[in-house]
PDB file of N, CA, C, O and CB in Angstrom:
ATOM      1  N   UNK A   1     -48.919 115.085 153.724  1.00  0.00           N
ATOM      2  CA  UNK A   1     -48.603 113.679 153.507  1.00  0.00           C
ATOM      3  C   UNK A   1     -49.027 113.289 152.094  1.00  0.00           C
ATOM      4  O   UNK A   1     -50.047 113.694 151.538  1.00  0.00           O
ATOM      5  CB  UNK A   1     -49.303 112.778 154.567  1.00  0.00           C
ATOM      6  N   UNK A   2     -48.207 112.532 151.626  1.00  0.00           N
ATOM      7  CA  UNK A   2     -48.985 111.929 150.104  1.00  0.00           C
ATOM      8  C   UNK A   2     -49.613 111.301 149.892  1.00  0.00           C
ATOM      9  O   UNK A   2     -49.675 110.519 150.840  1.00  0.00           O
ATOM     10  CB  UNK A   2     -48.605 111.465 149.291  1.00  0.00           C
ATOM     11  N   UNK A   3     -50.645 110.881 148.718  1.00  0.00           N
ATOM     12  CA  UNK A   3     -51.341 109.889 148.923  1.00  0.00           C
ATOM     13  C   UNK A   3     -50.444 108.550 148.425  1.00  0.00           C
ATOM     14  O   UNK A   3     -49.344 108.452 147.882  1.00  0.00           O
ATOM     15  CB  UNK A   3     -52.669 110.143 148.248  1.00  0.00           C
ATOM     16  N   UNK A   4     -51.435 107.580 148.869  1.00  0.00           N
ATOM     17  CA  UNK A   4     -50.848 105.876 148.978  1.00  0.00           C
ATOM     18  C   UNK A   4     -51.147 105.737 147.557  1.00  0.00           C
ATOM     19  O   UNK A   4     -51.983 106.526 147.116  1.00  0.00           O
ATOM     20  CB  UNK A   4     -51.774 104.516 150.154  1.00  0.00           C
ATOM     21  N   UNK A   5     -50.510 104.690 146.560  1.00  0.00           N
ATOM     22  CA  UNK A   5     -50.474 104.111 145.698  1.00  0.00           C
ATOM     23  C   UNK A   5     -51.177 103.222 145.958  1.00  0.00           C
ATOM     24  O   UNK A   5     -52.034 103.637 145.179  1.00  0.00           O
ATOM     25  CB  UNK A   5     -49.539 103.915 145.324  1.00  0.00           C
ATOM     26  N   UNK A   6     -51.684 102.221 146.409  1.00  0.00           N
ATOM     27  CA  UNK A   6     -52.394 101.410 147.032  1.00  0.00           C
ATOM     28  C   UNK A   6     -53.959 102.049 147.294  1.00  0.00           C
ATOM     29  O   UNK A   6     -54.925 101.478 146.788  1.00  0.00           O
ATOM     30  CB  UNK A   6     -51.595 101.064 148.247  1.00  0.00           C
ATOM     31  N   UNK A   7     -54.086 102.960 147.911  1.00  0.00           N
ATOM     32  CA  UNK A   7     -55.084 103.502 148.104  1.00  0.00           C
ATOM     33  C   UNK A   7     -55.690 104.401 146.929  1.00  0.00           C
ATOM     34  O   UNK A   7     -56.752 105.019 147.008  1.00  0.00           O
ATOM     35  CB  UNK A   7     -54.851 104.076 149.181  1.00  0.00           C
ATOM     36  N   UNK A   8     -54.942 104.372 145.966  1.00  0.00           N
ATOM     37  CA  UNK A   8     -55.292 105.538 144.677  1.00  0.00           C
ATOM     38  C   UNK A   8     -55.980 103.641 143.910  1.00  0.00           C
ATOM     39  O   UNK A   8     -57.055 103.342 143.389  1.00  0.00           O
ATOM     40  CB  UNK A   8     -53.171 106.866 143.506  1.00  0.00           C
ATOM     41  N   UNK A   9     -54.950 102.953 144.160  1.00  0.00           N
ATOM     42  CA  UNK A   9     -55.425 102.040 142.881  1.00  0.00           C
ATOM     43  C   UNK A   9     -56.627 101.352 143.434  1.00  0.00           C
ATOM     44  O   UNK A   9     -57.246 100.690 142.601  1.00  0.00           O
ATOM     45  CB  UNK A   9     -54.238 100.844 142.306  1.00  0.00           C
ATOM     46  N   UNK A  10     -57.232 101.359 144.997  1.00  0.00           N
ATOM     47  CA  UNK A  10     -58.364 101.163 145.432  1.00  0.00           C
ATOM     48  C   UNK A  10     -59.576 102.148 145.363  1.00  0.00           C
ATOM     49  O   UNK A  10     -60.691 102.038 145.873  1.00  0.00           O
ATOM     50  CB  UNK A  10     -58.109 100.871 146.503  1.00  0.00           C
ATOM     51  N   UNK A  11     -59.151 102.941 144.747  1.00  0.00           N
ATOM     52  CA  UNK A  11     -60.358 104.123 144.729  1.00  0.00           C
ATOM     53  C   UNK A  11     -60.697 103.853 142.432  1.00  0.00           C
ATOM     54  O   UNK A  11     -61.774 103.907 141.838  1.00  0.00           O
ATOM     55  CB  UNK A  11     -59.277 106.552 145.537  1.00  0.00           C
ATOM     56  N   UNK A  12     -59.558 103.646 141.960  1.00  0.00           N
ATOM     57  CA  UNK A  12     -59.555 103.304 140.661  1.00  0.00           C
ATOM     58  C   UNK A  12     -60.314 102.193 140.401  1.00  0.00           C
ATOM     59  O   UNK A  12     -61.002 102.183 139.381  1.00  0.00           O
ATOM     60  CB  UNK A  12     -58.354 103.136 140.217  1.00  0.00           C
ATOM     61  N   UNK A  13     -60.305 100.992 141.358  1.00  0.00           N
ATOM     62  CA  UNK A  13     -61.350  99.798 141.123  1.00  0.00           C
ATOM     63  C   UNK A  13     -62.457  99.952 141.643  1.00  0.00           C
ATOM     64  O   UNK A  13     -63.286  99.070 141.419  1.00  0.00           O
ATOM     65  CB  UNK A  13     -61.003  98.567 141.573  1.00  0.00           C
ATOM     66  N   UNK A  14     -62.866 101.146 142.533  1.00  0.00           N
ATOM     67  CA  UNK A  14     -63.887 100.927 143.388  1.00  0.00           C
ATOM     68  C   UNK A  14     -64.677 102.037 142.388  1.00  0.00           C
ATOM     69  O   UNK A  14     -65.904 102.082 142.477  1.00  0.00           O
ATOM     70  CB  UNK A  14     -63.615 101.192 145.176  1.00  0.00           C
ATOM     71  N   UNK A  15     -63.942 102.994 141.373  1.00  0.00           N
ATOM     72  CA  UNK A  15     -64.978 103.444 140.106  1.00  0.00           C
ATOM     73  C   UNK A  15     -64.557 102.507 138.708  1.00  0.00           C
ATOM     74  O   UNK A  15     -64.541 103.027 137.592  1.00  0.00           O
ATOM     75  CB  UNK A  15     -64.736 105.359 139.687  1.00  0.00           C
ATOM     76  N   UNK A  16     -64.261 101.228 138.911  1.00  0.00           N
ATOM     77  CA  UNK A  16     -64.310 100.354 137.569  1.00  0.00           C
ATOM     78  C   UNK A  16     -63.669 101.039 136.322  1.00  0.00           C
ATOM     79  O   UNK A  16     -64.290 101.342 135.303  1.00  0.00           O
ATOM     80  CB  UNK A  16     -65.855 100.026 137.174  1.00  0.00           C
ATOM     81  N   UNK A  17     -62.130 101.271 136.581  1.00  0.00           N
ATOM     82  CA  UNK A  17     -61.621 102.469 135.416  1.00  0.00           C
ATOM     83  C   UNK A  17     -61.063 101.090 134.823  1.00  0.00           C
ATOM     84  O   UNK A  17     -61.399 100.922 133.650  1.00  0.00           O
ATOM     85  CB  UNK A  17     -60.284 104.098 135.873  1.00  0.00           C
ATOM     86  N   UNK A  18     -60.376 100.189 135.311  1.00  0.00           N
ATOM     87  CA  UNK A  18     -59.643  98.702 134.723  1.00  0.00           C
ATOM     88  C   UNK A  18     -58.302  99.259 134.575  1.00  0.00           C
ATOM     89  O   UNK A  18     -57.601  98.560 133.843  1.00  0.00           O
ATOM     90  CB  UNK A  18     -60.270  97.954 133.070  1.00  0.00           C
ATOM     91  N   UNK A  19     -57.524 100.659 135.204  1.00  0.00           N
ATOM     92  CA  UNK A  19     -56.263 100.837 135.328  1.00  0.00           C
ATOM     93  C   UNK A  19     -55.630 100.935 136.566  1.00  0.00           C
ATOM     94  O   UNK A  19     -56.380 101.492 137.367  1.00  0.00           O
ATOM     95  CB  UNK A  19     -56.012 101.749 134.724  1.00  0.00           C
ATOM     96  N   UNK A  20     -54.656 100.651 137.006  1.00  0.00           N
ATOM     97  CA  UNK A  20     -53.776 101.285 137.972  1.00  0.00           C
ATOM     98  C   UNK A  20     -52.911 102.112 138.064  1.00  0.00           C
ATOM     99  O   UNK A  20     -52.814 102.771 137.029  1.00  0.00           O
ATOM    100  CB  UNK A  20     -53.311 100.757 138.367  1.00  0.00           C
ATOM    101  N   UNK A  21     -52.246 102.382 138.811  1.00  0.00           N
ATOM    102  CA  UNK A  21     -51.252 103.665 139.306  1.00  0.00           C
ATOM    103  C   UNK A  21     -49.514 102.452 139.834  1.00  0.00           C
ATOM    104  O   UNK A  21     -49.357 101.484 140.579  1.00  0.00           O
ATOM    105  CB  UNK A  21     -52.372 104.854 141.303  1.00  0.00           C
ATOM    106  N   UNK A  22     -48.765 103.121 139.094  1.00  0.00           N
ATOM    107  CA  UNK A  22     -47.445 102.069 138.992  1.00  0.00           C
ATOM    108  C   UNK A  22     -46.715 103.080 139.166  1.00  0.00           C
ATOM    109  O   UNK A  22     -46.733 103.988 138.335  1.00  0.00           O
ATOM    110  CB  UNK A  22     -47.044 101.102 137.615  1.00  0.00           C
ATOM    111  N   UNK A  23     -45.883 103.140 140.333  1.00  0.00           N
ATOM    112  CA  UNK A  23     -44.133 103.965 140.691  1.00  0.00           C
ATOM    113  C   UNK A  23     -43.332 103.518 139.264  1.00  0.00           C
ATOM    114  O   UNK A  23     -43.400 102.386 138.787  1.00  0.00           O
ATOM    115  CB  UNK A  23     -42.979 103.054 142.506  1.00  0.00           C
ATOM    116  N   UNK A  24     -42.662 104.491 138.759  1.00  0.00           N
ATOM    117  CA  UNK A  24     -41.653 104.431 137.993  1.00  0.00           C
ATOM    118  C   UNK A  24     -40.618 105.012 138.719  1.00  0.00           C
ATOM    119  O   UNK A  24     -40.690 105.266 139.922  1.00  0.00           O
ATOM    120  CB  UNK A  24     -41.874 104.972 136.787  1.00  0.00           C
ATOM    121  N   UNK A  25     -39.254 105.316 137.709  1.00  0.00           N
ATOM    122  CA  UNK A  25     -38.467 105.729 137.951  1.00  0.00           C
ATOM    123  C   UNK A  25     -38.635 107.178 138.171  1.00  0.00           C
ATOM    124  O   UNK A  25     -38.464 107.852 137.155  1.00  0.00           O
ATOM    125  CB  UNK A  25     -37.778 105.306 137.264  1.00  0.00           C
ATOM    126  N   UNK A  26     -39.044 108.073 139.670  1.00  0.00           N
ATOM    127  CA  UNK A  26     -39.505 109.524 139.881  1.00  0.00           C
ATOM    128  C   UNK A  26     -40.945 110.111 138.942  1.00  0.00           C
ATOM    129  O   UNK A  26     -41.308 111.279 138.798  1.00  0.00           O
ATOM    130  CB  UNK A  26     -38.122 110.460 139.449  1.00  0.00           C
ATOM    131  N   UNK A  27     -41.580 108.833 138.390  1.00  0.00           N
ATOM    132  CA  UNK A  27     -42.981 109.459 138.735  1.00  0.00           C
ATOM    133  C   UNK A  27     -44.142 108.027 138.641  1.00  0.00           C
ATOM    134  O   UNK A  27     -43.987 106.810 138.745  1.00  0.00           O
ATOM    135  CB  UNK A  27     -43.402 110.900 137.389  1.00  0.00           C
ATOM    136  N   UNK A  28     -45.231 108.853 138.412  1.00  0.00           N
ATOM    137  CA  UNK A  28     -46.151 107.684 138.451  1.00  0.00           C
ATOM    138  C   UNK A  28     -46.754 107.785 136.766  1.00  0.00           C
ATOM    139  O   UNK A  28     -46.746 108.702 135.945  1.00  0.00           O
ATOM    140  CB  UNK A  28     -47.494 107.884 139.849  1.00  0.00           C
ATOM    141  N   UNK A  29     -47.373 106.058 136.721  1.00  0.00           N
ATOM    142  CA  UNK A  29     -47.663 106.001 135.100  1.00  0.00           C
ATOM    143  C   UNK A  29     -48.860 104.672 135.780  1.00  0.00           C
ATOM    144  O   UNK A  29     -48.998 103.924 136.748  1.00  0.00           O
ATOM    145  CB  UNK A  29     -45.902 105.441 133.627  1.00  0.00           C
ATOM    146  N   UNK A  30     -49.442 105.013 134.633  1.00  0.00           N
ATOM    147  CA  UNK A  30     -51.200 104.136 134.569  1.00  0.00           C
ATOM    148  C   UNK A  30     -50.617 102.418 133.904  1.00  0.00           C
ATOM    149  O   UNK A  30     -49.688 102.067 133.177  1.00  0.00           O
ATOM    150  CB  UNK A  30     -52.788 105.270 132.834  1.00  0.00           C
ATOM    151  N   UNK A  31     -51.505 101.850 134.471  1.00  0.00           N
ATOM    152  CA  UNK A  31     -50.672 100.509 133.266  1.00  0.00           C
ATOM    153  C   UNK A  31     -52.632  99.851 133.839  1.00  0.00           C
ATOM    154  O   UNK A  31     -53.381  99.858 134.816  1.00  0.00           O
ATOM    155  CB  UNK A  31     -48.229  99.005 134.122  1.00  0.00           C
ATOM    156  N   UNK A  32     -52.570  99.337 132.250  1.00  0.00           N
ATOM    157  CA  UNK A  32     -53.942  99.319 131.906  1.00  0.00           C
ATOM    158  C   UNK A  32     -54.035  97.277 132.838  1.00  0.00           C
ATOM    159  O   UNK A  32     -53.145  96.486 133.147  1.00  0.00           O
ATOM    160  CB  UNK A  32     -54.251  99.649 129.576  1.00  0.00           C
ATOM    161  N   UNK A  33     -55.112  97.238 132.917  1.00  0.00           N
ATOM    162  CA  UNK A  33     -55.539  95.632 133.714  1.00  0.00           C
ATOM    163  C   UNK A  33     -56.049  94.916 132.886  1.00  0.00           C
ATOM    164  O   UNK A  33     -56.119  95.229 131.697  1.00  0.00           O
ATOM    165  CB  UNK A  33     -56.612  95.550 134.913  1.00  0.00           C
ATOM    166  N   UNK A  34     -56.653  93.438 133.550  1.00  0.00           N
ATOM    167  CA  UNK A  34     -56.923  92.606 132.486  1.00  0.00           C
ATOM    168  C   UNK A  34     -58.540  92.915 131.771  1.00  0.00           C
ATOM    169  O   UNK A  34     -59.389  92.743 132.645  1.00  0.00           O
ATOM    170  CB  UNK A  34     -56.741  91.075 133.101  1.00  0.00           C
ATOM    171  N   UNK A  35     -58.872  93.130 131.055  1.00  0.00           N
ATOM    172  CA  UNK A  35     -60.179  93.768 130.192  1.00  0.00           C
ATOM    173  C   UNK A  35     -60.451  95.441 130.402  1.00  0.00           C
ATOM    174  O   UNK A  35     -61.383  96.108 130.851  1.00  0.00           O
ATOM    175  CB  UNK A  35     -61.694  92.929 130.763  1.00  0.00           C
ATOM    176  N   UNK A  36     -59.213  95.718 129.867  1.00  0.00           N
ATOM    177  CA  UNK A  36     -59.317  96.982 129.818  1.00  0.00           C
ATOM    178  C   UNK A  36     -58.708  97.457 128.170  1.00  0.00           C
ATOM    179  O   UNK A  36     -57.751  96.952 127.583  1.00  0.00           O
ATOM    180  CB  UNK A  36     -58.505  97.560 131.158  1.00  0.00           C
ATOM    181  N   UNK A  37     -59.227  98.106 127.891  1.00  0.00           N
ATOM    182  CA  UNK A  37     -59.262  98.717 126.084  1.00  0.00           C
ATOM    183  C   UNK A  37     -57.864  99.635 125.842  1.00  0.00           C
ATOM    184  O   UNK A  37     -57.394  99.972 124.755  1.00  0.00           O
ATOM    185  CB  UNK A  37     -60.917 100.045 125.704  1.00  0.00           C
ATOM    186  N   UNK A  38     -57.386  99.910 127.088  1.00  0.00           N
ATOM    187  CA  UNK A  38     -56.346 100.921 127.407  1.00  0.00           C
ATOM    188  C   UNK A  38     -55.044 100.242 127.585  1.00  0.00           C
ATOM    189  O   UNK A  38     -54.985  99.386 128.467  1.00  0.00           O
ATOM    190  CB  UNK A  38     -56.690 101.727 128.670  1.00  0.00           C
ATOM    191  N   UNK A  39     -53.789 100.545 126.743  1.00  0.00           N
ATOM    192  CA  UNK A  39     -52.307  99.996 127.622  1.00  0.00           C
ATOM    193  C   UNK A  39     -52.152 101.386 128.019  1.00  0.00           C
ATOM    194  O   UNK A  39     -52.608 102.424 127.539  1.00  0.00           O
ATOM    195  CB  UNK A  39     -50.711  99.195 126.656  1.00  0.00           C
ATOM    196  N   UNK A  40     -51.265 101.112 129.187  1.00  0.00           N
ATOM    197  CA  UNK A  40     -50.795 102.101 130.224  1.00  0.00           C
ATOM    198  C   UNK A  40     -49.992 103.639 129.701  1.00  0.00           C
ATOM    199  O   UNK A  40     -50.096 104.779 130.155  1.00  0.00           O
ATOM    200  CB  UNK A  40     -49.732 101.204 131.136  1.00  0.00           C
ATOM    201  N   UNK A  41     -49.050 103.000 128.387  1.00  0.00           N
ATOM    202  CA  UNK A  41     -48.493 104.304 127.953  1.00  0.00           C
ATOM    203  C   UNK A  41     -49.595 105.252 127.079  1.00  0.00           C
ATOM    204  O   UNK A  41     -49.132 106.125 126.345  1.00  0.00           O
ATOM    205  CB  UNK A  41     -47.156 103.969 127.034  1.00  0.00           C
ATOM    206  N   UNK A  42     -51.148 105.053 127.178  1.00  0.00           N
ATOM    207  CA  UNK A  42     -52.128 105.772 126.576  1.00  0.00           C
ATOM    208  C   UNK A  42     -52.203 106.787 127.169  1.00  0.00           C
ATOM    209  O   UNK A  42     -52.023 107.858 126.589  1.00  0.00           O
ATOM    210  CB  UNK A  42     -53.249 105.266 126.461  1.00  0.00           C
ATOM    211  N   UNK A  43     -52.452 106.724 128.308  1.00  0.00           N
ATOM    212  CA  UNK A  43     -53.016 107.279 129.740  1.00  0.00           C
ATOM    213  C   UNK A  43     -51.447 108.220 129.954  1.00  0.00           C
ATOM    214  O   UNK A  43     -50.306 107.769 130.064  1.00  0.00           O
ATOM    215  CB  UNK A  43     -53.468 105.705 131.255  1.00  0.00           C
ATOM    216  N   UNK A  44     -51.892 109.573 129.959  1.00  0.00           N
ATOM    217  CA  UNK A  44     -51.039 110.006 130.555  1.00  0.00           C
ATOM    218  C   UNK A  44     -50.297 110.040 131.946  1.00  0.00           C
ATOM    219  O   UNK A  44     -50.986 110.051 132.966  1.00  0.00           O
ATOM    220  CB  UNK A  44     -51.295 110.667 130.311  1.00  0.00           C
ATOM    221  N   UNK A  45     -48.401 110.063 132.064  1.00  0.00           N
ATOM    222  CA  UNK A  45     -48.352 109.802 133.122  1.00  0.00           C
ATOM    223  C   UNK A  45     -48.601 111.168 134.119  1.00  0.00           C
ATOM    224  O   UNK A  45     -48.947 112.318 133.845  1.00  0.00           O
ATOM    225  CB  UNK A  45     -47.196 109.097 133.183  1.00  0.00           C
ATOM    226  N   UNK A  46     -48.375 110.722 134.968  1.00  0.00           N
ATOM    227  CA  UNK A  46     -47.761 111.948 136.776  1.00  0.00           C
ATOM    228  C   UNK A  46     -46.353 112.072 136.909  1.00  0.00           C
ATOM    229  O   UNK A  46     -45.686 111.252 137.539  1.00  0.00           O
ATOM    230  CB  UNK A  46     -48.137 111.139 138.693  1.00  0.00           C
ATOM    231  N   UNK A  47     -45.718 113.388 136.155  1.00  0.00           N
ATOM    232  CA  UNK A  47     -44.591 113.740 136.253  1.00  0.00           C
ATOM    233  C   UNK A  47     -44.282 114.136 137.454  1.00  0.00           C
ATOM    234  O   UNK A  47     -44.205 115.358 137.578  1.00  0.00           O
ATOM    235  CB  UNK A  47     -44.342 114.498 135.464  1.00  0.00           C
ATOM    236  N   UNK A  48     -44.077 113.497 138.391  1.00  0.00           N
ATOM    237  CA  UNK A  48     -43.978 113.715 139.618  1.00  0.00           C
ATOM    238  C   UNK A  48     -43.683 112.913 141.058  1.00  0.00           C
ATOM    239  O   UNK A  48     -44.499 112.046 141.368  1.00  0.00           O
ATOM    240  CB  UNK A  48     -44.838 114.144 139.621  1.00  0.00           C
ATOM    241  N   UNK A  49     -42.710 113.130 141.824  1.00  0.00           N
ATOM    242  CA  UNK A  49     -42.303 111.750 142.799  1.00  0.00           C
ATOM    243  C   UNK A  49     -42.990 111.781 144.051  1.00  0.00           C
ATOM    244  O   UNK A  49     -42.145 111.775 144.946  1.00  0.00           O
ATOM    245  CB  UNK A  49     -40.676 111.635 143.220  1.00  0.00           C
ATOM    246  N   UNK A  50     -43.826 111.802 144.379  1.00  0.00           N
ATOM    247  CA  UNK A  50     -44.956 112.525 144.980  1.00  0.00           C
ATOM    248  C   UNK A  50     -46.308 112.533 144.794  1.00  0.00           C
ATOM    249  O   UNK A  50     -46.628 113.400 143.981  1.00  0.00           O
ATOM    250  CB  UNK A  50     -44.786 113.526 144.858  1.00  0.00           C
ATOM    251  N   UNK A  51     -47.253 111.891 145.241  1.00  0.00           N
ATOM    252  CA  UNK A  51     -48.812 112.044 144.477  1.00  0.00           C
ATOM    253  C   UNK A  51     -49.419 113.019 145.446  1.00  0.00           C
ATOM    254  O   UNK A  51     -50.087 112.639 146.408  1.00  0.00           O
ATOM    255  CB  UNK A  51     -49.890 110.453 144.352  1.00  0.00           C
ATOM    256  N   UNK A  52     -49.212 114.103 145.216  1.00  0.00           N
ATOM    257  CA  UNK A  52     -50.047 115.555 146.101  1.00  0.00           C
ATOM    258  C   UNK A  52     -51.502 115.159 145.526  1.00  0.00           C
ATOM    259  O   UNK A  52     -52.209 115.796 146.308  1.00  0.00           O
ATOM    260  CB  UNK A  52     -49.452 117.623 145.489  1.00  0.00           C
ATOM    261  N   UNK A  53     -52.214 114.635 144.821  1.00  0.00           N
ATOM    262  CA  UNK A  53     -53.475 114.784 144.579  1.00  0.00           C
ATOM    263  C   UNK A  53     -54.001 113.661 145.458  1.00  0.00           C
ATOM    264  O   UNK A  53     -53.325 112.761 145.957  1.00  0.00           O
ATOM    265  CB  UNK A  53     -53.824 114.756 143.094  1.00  0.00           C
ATOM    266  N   UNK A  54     -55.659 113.901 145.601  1.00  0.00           N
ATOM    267  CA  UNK A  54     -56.562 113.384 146.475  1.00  0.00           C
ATOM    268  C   UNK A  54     -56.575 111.988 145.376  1.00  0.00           C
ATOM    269  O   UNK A  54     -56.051 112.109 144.269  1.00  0.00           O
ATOM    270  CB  UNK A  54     -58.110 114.430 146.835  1.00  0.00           C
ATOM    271  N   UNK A  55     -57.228 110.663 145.802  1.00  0.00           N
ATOM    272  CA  UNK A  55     -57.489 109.932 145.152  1.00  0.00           C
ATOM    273  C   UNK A  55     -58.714 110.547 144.048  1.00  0.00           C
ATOM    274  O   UNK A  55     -58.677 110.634 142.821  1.00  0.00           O
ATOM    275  CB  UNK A  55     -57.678 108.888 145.994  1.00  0.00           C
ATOM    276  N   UNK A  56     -59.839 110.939 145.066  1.00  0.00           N
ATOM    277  CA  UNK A  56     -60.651 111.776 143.764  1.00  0.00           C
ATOM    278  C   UNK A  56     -60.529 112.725 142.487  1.00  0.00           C
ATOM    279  O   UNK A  56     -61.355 112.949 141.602  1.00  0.00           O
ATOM    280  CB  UNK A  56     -61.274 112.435 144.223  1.00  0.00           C
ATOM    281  N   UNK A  57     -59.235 113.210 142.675  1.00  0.00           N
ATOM    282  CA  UNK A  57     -58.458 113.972 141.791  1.00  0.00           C
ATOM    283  C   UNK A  57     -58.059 113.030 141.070  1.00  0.00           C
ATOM    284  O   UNK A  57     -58.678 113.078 140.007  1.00  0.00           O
ATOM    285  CB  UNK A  57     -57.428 114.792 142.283  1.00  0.00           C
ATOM    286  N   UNK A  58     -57.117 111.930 141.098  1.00  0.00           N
ATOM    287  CA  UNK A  58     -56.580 111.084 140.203  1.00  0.00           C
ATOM    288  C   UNK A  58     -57.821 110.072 139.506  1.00  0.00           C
ATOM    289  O   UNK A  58     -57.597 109.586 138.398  1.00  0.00           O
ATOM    290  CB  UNK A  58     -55.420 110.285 140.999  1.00  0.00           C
ATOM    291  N   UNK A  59     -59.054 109.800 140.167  1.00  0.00           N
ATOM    292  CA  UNK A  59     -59.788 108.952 139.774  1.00  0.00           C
ATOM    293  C   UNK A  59     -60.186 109.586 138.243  1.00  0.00           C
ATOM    294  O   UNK A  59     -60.042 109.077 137.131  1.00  0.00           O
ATOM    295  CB  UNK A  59     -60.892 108.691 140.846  1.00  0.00           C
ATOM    296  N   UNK A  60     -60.803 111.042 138.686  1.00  0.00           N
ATOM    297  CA  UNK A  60     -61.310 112.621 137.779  1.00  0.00           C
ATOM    298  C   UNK A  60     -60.441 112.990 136.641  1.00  0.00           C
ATOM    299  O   UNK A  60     -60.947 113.480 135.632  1.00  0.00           O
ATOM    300  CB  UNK A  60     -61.218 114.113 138.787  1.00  0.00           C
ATOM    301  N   UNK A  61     -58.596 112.699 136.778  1.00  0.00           N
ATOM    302  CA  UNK A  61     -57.711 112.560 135.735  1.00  0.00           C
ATOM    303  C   UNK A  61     -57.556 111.489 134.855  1.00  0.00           C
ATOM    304  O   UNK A  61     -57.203 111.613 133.682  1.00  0.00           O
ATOM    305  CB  UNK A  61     -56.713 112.700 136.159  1.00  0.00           C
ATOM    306  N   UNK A  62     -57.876 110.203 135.539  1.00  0.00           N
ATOM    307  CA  UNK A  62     -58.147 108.953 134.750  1.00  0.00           C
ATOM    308  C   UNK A  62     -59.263 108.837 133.700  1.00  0.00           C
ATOM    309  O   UNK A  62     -59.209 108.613 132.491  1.00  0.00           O
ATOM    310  CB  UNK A  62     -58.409 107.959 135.663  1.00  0.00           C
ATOM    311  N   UNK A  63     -60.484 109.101 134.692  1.00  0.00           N
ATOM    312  CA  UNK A  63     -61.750 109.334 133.758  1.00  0.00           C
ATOM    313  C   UNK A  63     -61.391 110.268 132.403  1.00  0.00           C
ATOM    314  O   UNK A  63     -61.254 109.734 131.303  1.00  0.00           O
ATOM    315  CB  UNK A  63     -62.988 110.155 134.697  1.00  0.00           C
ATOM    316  N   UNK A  64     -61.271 111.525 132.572  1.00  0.00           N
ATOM    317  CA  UNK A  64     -60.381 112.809 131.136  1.00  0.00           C
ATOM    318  C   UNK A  64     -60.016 111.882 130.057  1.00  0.00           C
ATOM    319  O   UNK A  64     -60.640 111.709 129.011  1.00  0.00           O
ATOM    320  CB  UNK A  64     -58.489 113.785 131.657  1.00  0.00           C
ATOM    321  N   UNK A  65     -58.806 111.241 130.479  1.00  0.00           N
ATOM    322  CA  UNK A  65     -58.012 110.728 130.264  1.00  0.00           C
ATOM    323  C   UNK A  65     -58.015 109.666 128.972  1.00  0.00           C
ATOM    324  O   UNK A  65     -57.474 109.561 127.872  1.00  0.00           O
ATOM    325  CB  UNK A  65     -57.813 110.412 131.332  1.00  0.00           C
ATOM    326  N   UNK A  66     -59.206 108.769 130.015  1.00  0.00           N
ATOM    327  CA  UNK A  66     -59.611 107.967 129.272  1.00  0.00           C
ATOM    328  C   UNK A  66     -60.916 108.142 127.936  1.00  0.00           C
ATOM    329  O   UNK A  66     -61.245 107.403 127.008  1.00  0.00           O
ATOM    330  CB  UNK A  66     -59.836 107.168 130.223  1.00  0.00           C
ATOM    331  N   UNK A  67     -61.512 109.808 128.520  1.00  0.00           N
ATOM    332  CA  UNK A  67     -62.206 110.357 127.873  1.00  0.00           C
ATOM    333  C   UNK A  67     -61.608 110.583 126.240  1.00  0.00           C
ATOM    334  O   UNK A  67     -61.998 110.140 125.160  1.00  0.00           O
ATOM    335  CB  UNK A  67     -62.487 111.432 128.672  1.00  0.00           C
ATOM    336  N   UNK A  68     -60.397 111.554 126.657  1.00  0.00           N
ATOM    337  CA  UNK A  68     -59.811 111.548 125.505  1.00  0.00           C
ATOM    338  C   UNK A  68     -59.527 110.793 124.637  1.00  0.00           C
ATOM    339  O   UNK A  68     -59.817 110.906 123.446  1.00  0.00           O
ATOM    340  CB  UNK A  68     -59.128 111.846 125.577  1.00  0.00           C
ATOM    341  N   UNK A  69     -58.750 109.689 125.312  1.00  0.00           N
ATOM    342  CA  UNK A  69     -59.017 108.733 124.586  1.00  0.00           C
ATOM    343  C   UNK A  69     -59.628 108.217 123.435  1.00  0.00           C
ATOM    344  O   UNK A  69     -59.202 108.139 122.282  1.00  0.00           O
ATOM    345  CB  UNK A  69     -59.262 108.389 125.056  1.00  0.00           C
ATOM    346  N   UNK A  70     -60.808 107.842 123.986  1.00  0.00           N
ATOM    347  CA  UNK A  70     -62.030 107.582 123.270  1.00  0.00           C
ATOM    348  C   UNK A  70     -62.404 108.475 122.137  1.00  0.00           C
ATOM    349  O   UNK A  70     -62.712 108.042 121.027  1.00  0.00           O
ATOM    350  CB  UNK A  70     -63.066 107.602 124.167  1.00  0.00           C
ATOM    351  N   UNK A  71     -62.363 109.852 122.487  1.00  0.00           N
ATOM    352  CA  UNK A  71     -62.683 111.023 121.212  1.00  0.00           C
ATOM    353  C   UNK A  71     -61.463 110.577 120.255  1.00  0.00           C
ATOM    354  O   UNK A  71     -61.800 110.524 119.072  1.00  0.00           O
ATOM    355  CB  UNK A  71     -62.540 113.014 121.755  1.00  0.00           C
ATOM    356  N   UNK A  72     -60.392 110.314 120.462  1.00  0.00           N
ATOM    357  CA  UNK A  72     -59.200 110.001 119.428  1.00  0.00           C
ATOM    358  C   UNK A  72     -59.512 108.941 118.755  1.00  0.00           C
ATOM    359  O   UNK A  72     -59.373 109.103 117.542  1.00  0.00           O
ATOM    360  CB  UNK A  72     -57.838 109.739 119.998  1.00  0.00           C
ATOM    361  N   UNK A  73     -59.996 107.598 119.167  1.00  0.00           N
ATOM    362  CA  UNK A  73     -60.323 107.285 118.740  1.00  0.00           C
ATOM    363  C   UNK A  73     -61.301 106.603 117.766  1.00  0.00           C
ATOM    364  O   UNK A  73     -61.182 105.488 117.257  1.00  0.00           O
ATOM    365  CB  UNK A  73     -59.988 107.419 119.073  1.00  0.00           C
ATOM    366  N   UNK A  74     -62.495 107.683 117.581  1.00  0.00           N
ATOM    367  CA  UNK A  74     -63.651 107.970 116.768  1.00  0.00           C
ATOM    368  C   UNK A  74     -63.236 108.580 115.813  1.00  0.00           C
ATOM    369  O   UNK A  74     -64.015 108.960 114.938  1.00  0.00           O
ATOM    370  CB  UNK A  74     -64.661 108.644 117.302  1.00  0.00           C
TER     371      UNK A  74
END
C-alpha cells in the first residue's frame, strides 16, 4: 500500500521541516510553508506516482535535502 500524502505532511510538521509533500502531475514535489527559508522547487522532487517510502524515509530525504541546501548556500 502507499503511503498517504496527508500522513507524510503530518510526520513533516510533527519534525518542524516548514515543508510539505504536493501531488503533481505523476509525481510528488515539496512546496515550502509559511516561515520557511525554502521554496518548493529547492527541495528536490519524487519522480514517482506512488510514495513507496515510509514517512520516516521522506522526513530523512527532506532533512538531506534541506541539508544541502544550506551547504550551497554558505
Amino acid at each position: 500500500m502507499a503511503t498517504q500524502p496527508a500522513k507524510v505532511n503530518r510526520a513533516l510538521a510533527k519534525a518542524d521541516l516548514k515543508v510539505e509533500i504536493v501531488k503533481g502531475y505523476g509525481y510528488y514535489y515539496f512546496a515550502g510553508l509559511p516561515g520557511s527559508p525554502y521554496i518548493g522547487d529547492e527541495i528536490r522532487s519524487l519522480y514517482q506516482c506512488h510514495l513507496h517510502q515510509t514517512n520516516t524515509e521522506i522526513v530523512q530525504y527532506v532533512r538531506d535535502e534541506l541539508a544541502r541546501l544550506t551547504a550551497e548556500r554558505a
